[in-house]
C-alpha positions as CSV (number, residue, x, y, z in Angstrom):
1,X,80.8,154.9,146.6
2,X,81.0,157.2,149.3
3,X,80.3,160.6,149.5
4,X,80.4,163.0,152.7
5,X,77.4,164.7,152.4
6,X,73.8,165.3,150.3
7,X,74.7,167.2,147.3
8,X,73.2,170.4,148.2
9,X,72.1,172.4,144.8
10,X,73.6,176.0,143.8
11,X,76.9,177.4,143.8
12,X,78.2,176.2,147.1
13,X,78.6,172.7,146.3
14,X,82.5,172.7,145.9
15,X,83.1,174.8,149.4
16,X,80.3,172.7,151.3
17,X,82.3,169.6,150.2
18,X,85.3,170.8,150.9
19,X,84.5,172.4,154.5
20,X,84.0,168.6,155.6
21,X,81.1,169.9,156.9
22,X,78.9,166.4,156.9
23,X,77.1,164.9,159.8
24,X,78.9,162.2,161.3
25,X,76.2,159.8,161.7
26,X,75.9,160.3,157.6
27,X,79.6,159.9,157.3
28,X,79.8,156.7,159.0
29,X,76.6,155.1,157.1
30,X,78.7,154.3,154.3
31,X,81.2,151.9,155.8
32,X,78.7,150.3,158.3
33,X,76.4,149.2,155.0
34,X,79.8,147.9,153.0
35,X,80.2,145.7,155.9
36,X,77.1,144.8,156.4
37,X,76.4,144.0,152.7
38,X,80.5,142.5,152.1
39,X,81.0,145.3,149.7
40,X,84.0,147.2,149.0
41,X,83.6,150.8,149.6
42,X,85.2,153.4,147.3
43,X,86.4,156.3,149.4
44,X,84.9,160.0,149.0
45,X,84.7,160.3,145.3
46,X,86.4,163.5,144.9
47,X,88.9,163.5,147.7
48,X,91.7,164.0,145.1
49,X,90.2,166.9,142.9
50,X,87.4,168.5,145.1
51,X,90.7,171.4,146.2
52,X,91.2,171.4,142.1
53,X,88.7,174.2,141.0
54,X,90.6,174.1,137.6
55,X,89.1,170.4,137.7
56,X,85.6,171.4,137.3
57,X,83.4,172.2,134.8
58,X,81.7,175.6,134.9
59,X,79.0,174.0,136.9
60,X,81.5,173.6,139.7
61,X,79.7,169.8,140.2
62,X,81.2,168.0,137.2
63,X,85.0,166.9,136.8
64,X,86.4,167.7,133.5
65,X,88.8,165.3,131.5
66,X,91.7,166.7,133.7
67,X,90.4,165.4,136.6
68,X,89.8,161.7,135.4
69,X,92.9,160.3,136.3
70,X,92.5,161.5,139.9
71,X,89.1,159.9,139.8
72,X,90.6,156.6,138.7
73,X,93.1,156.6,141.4
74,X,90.3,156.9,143.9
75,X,87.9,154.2,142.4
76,X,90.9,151.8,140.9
77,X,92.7,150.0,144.0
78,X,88.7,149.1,145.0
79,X,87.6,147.4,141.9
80,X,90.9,145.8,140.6
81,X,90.6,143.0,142.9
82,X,86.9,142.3,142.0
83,X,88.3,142.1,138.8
84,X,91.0,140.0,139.3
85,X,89.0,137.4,140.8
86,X,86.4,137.5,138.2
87,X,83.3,138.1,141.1
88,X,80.1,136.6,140.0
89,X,76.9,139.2,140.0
C-alpha cells in the first residue's frame, strides 16, 4: 500500500499529506518494488478522504467510520482480482 510520505508525528500530519509535499525518489519506491516483487500496488491510502477533515478522528491520523467506504474504494479494485482468482500465499 502506498503512501506519499513518512508519517511525520504531531498536528501537521493531515496538511503535510495533503501539500504532496513527498520526495520523489520516495514516491516512486512504491511502484518500482510492486513490479519488482509482481505485486499489486494499492494507491495512496487516503487519496479519497485526506481533503475530508470531518473524516478524521480527533487525532487528525485515524479515519472514522465515515471515511471507510472511501477507503474501500481505494483498496477494493486492487484485491478483488486476487480474490477472484483464489491466489495461493
Amino acid at each position: 500500500m502506498m503512501i506519499k510520505k513518512p508519517l511525520p508525528r504531531g498536528r501537521g500530519f493531515l496538511s503535510s499529506v495533503a501539500s504532496g509535499a513527498a520526495p520523489a525518489e520516495f514516491v516512486s519506491l512504491y511502484p518500482r518494488l510492486a513490479g519488482e516483487y509482481k505485486v499489486r500496488l494499492v494507491p495512496f491510502f487516503l487519496d479519497r478522504v485526506i481533503a475530508r477533515r470531518d473524516w478524521f478522528q480527533p487525532d487528525r491520523i485515524h479515519p472514522t467510520a465515515a471515511a471507510q467506504p472511501a477507503l474501500l474504494d481505494t483498496v477494493w479494485p486492487q484485491l478483488q482480482p486476487l480474490l477472484k482468482r483464489g491466489v495461493a500465499r
